[in-house]
C-alpha positions as CSV (number, residue, x, y, z in Angstrom):
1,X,-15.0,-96.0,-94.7
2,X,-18.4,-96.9,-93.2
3,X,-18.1,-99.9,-90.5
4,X,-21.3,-100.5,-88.5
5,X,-24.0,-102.6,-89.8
6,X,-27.0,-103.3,-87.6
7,X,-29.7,-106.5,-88.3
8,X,-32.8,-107.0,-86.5
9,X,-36.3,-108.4,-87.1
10,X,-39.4,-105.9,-86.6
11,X,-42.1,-106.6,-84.2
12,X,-44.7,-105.9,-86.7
13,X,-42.8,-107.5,-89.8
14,X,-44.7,-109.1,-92.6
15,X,-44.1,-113.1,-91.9
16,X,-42.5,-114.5,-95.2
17,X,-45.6,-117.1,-96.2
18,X,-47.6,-113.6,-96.6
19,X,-45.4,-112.2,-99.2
20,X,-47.7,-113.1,-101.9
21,X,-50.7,-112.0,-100.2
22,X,-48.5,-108.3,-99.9
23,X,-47.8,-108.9,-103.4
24,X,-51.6,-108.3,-104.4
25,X,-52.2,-105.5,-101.8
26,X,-49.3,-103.7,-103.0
27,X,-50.4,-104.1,-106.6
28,X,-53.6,-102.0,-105.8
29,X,-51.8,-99.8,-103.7
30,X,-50.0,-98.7,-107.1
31,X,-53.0,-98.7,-108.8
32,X,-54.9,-96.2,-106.6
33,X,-51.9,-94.1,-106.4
34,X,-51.2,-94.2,-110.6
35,X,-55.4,-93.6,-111.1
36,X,-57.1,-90.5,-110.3
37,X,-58.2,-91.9,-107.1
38,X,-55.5,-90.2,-105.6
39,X,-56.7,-87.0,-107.0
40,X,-60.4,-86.7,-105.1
41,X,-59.3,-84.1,-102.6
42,X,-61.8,-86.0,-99.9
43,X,-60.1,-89.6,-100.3
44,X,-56.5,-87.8,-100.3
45,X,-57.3,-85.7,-96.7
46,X,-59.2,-89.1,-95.2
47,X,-55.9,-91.4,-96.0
48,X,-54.0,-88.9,-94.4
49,X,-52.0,-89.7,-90.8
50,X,-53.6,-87.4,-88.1
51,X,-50.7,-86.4,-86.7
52,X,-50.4,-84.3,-90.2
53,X,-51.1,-80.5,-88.7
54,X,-50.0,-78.9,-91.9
55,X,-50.8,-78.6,-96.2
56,X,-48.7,-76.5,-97.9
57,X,-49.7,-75.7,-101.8
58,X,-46.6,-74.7,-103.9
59,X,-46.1,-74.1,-107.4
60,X,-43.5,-75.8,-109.2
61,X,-42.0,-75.7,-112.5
62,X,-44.6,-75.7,-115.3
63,X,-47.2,-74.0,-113.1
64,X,-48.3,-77.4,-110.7
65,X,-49.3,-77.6,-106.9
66,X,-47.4,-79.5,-105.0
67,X,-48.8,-80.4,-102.0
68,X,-46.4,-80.8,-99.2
69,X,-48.0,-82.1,-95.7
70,X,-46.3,-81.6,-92.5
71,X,-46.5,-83.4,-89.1
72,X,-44.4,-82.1,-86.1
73,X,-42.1,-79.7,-85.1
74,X,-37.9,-79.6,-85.4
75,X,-35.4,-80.7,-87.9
76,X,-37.1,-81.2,-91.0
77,X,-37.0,-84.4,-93.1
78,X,-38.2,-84.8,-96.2
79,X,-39.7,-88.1,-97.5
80,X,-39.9,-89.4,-101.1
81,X,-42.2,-92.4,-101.8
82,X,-41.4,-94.9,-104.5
83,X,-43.0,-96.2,-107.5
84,X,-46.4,-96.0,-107.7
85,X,-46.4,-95.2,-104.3
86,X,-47.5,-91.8,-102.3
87,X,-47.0,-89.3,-99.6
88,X,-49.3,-91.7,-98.0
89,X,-46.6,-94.6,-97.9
90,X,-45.2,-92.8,-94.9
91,X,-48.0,-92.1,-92.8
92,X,-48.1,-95.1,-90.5
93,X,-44.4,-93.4,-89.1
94,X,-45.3,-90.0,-88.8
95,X,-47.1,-89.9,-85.3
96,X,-43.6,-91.4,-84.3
97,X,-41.3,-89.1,-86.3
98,X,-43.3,-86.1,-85.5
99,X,-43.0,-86.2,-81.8
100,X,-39.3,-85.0,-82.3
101,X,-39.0,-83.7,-85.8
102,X,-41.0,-82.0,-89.0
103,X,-41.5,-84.7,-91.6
104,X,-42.5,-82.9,-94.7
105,X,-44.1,-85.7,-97.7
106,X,-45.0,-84.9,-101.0
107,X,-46.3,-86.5,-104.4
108,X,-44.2,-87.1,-106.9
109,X,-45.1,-86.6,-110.0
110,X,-47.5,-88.5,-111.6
111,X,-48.3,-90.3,-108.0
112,X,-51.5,-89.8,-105.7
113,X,-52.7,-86.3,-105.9
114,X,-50.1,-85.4,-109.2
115,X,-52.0,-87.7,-111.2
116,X,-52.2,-86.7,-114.8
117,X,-49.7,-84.5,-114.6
118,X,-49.1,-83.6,-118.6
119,X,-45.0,-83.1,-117.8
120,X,-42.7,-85.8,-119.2
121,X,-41.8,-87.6,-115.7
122,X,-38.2,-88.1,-115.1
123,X,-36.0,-88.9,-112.0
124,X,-34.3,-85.3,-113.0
125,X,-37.6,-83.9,-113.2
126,X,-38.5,-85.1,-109.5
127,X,-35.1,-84.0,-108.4
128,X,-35.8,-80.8,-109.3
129,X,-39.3,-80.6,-107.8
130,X,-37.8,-82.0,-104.3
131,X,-34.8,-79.3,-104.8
132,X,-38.0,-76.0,-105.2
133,X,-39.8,-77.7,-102.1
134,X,-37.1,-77.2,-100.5
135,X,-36.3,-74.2,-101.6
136,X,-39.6,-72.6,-101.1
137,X,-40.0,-73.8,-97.3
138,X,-36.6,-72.1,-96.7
139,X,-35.6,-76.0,-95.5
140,X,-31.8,-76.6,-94.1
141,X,-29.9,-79.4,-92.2
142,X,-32.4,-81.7,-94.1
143,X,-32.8,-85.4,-93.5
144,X,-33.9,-86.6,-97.2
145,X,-35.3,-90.0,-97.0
146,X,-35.8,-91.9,-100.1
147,X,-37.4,-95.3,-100.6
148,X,-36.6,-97.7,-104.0
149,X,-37.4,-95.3,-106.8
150,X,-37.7,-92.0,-104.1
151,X,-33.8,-93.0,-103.1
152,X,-33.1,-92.7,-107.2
153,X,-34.6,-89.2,-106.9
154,X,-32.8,-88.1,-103.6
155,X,-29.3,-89.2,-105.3
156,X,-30.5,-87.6,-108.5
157,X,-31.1,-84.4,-106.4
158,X,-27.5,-85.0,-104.8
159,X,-25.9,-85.3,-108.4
160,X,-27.8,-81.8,-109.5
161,X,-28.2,-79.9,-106.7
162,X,-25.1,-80.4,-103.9
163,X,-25.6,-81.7,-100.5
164,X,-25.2,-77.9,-99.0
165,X,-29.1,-78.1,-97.7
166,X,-28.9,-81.2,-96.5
167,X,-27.9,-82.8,-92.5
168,X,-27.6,-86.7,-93.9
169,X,-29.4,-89.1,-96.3
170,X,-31.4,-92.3,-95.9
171,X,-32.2,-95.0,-98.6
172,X,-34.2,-97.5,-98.6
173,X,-34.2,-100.4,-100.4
174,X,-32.3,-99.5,-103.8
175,X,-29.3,-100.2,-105.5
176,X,-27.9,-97.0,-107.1
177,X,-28.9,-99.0,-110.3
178,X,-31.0,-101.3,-111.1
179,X,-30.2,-102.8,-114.4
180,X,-27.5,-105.6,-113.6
181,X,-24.8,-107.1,-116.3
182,X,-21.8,-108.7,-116.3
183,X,-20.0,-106.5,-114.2
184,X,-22.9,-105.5,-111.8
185,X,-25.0,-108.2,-110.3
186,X,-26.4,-106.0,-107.3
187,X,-29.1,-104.6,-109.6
188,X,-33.3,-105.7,-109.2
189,X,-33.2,-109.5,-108.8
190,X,-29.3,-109.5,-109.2
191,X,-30.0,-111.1,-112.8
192,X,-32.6,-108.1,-114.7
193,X,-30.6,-106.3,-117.6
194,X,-30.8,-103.4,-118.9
195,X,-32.3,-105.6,-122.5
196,X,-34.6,-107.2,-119.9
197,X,-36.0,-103.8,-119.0
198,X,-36.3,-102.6,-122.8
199,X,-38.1,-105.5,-123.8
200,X,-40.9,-105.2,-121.4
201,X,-41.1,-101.5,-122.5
202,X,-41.6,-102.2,-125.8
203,X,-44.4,-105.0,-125.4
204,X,-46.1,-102.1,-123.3
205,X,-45.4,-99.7,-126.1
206,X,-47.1,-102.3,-127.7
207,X,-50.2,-102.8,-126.1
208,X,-50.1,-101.4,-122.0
209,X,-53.5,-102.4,-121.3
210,X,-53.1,-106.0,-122.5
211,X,-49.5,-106.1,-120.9
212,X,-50.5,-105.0,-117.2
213,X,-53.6,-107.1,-117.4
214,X,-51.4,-110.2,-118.5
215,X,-49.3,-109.4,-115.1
216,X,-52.1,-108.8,-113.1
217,X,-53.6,-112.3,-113.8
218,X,-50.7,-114.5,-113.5
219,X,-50.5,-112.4,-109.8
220,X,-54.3,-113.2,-109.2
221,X,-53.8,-116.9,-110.2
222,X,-50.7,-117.7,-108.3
223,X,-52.4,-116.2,-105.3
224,X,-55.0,-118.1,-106.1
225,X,-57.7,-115.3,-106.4
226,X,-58.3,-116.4,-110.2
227,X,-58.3,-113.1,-112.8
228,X,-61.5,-114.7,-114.3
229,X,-64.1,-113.8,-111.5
230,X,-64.7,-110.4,-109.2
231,X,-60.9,-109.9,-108.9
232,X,-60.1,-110.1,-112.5
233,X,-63.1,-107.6,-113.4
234,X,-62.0,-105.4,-110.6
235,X,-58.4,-105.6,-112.1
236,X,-59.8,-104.7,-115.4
237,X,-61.1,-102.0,-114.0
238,X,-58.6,-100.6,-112.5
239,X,-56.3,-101.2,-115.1
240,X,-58.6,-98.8,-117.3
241,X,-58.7,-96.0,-115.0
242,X,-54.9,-96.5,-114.7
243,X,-54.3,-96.0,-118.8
244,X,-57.5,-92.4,-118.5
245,X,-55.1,-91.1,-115.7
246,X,-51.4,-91.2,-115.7
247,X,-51.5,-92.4,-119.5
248,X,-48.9,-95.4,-120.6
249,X,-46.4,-92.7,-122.0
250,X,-45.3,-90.8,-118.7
251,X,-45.4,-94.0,-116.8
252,X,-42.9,-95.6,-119.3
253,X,-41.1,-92.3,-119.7
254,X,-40.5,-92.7,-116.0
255,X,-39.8,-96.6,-115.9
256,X,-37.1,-95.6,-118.9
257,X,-35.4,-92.8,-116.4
258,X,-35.1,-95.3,-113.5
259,X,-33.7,-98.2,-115.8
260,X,-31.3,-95.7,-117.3
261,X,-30.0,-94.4,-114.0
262,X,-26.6,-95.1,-112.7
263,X,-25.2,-93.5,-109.4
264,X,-22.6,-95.5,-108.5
265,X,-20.1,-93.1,-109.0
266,X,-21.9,-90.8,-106.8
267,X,-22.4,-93.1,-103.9
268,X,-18.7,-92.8,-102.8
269,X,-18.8,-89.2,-103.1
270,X,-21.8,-88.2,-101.3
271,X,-20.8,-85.8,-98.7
272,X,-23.1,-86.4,-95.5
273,X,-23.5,-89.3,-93.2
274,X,-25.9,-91.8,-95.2
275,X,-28.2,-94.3,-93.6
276,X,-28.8,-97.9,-95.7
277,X,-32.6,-99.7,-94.3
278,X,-32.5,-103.1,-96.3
279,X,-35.6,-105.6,-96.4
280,X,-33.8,-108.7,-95.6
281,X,-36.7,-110.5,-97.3
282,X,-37.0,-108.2,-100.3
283,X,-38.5,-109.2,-103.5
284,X,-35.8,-106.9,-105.1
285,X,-33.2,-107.2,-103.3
286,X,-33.1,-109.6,-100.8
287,X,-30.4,-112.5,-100.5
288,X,-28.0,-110.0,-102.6
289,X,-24.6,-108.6,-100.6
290,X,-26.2,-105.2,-100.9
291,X,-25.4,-104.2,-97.4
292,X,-21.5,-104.8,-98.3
293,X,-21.3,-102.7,-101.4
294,X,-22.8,-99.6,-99.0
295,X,-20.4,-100.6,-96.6
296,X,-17.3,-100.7,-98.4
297,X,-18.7,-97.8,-101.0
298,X,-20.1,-94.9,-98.5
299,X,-17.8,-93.1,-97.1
300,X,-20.0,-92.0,-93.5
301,X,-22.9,-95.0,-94.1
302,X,-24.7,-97.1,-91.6
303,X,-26.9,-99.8,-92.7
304,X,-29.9,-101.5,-91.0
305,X,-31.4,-104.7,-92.3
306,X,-34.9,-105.6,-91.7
307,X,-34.8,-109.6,-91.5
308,X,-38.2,-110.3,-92.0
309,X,-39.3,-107.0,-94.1
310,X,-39.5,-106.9,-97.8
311,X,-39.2,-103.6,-99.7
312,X,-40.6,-101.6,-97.9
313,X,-39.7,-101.6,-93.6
314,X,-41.1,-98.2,-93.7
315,X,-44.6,-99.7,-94.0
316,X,-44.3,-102.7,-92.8
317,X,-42.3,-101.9,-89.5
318,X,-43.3,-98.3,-89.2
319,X,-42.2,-97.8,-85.3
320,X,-39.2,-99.8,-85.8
321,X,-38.2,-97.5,-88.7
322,X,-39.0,-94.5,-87.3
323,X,-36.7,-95.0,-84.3
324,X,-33.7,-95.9,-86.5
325,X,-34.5,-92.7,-88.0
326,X,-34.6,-90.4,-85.4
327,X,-31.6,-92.5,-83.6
328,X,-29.6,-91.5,-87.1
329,X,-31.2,-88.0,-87.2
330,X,-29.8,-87.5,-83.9
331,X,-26.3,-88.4,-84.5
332,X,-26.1,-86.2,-87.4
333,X,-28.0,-83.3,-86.8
């Protein structure tokens, strides 16, 4: 039974009355990593962390590169971005991380530099791209790190592959599902359903342009940026190159896998000492007794909460969360 819980606020935390500011930022952080931005080979290498000393080009199933970067020397970790997010999400941490250990990122597929990737995208499919990397790099006594939809993808790589390359886990962020009911109430927003979740894929079925634009607006007005002037035609825009790049089917091919998923029953089964970083302020999660079901459900956990962070600690606190890392990477490996 897991028994220590840890809760602290970050430095360098996002204060609370900006959350709506992060909101907007992190909305065209998806976009440029869902668009083919985040395939120009020059804006890819200038976003990347200098302490990145390493790209390695592998194939993967179907015949795509996958581009894994590496930053130090040591135990390797492996990091898995979420949701329109990208191998970029991590490097604020790397100069940290990499003083002590290798910490391998990749693209998921259909993220930053995998953009338009013509495979049907699936939590499975990732799983199995994570499970070649490591194969290929002849990688053992792994850390795999996994934030909101890349945690889904390290416990879907748990569930398919074993544990027997791996030194410990971290997640951040996620409930091992995210559709709530009855029963379960520890899923995104403790209240979003499963029906919920289908009926916002089929209005984007529907009509995916006019859907994200209706979202993006009522984010630019409460923010009060207005969707009518500069930001609204730059929304536009980016909405467009969003629907020539990724295409609305993979995108809700993969919002389908992640609302389908269910690991619960893997959680208390998973083999290796697991690490739980919570955003004690998180949009998703926050305010929900997340930290207890890890508690009571892991059976070698440790989880962290982030008082002031939202979803994502591992940007918004990078030293802080690189130094519960490597204080968990040391115990374990």
């Amino acid at each position: 039974m897991s028994t220590s819980i840890a809760m602290h606020a970050p430095k360098n935390a996002l204060p609370k009355d900006c959350s709506l500011v992060s909101d907007v930022s992190g909305a065209l952080r998806v976009l440029r990593n869902l668009s083919r931005f985040g395939r120009r080979a020059w804006l890819d290498r200038a976003l990347s962390s200098s302490a990145v000393t390493q790209r390695i080009d592998l194939r993967c199933a179907g015949g795509e590169t996958v581009t894994v970067e590496v930053a130090g020397n040591g135990q390797p970790m492996l990091l898995l971005h979420g949701l329109g997010g990208s191998r970029h999400d991590w490097d604020a941490a790397l100069a940290s991380l990499s003083r002590e250990y290798r910490a391998c990122t990749m693209d998921l597929s259909g993220h930053g530099s995998r953009v338009g990737s013509h495979a049907r995208a699936t939590l499975a499919g990732m799983a199995r791209d994570v499970a070649q990397v490591l194969q290929q790099l002849s990688l053992s006594r792994v850390l795999l790190v996994g934030h909101s939809m890349g945690a889904l993808v390290a416990m879907q790589y748990l569930q398919l592959y074993g544990a027997h390359r791996l030194a410990g886990l971290c997640i951040i962020d996620q409930s091992p599902r995210v559709a709530s009911d009855e029963q379960w109430q520890l899923g995104v927003f403790g209240s979003l359903t499963r029906d919920q979740i289908g009926g916002a894929l089929t209005r984007m079925h529907g009509d995916f342009p006019g859907t994200v634009l209706a979202e993006g607006a009522r984010l630019l007005d409460r923010v009060g940026l207005g969707h009518e002037g500069i930001a609204g035609r730059a929304l536009e825009y980016a909405v467009a190159a969003l629907c020539n790049s990724i295409g609305e089917k993979p995108l809700l091919s993969l919002i389908e896998s992640v609302a389908d998923a269910d690991f619960r029953p893997l959680i208390p089964r998973i083999p290796v000492p697991t690490l739980v970083l919570l955003g004690g302020a998180s949009h998703h999660y926050g305010g929900l007794p997340l930290a207890d079901y890890y508690l009571a459900n892991l059976a070698r956990g440790t989880v962290v909460t982030y008082d002031s962070c939202t979803h994502s600690p591992h940007r918004q606190a990078p030293e802080d969360f690189a130094n519960d890392l490597m204080d968990f990477a040391q115990r374990i490996c």
